[in-house]
C-alpha positions, 0 to 999 in steps of 0.5 A, a space after each residue: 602965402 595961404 596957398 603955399 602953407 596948404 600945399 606943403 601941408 599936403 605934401 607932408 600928409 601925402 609923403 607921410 601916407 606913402 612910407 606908411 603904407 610903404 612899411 605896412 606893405 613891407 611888414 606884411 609881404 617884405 622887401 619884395 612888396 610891390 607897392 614898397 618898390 612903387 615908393 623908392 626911386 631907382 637911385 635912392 641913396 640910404 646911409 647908416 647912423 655912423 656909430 653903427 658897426 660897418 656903417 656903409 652908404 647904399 645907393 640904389 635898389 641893390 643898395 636898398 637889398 644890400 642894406 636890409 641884407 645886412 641886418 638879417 645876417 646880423 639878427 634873427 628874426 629882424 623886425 622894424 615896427 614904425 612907432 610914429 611917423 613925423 611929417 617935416 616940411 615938403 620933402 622929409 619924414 621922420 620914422 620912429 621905429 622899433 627895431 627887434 631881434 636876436 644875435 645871430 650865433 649869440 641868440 641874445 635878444 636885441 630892442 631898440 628904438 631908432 629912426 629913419 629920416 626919409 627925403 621924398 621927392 614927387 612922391 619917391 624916396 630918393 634919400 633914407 638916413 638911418 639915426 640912434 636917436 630920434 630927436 637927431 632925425 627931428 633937428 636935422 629933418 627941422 635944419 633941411 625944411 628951413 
């Protein structure tokens, strides 16, 4: 029993440390990071918090650039700081972001906080759910770990 809990704590420790240097990389060089692609599977599947305008599901590494294709034509100067980073169980991560910007056409600013809920997989994103709500992320990452 010993050796399960400190192999899941590795795992949780190892998936934190890859998404946060996944969105270092990302805040530093952008989407065309090597290190960021090195993190996300061929087939990774994201999906937008529902209440979200035109919520849509991506699947892909086409998907990835089409989903961050979305938020730049929607604000400018579109950014994401991660806020914490919250290890759960084996396979998932929580990311608080904070999400910055303004309207494009309107120029009215826009902050908010959401997160990302991330499913990793031998060191790989394969599945990203984008929530409102960062307790939301927690219960649903708390509901998969169990």
């Amino acid at each position: 029993m010993v050796e399960r809990v400190e192999q899941e704590e590795f795992l949780t420790e190892r998936n934190v440390a890859i998404l946060r240097e996944a969105y270092e990389a990302i805040g530093k060089d952008g989407i065309d990071s090597v290190h960021a692609w090195d993190v996300i599977s061929d087939d990774i599947v994201i999906r937008d918090r529902p209440e979200a305008p035109d919520a849509g599901t991506y699947t892909g590494r086409a998907g990835v650039r089409q989903a961050l294709a979305t938020s730049d034509e929607s604000f400018e100067d579109f950014s994401m700081e991660p806020v914490d980073l919250i290890g759960v169980g084996d396979r998932h991560v929580v990311v608080v972001l904070r999400m910055h910007g303004r309207g494009r056409g309107s120029g009215v600013p826009v902050e908010e906080e959401i997160a990302h809920l991330w499913t990793v997989d031998d060191g790989k994103a394969v599945a990203m759910q984008v929530y409102s709500d960062a307790q939301d992320a927690l219960r649903d990452a708390r509901a998969a770990a169990e």
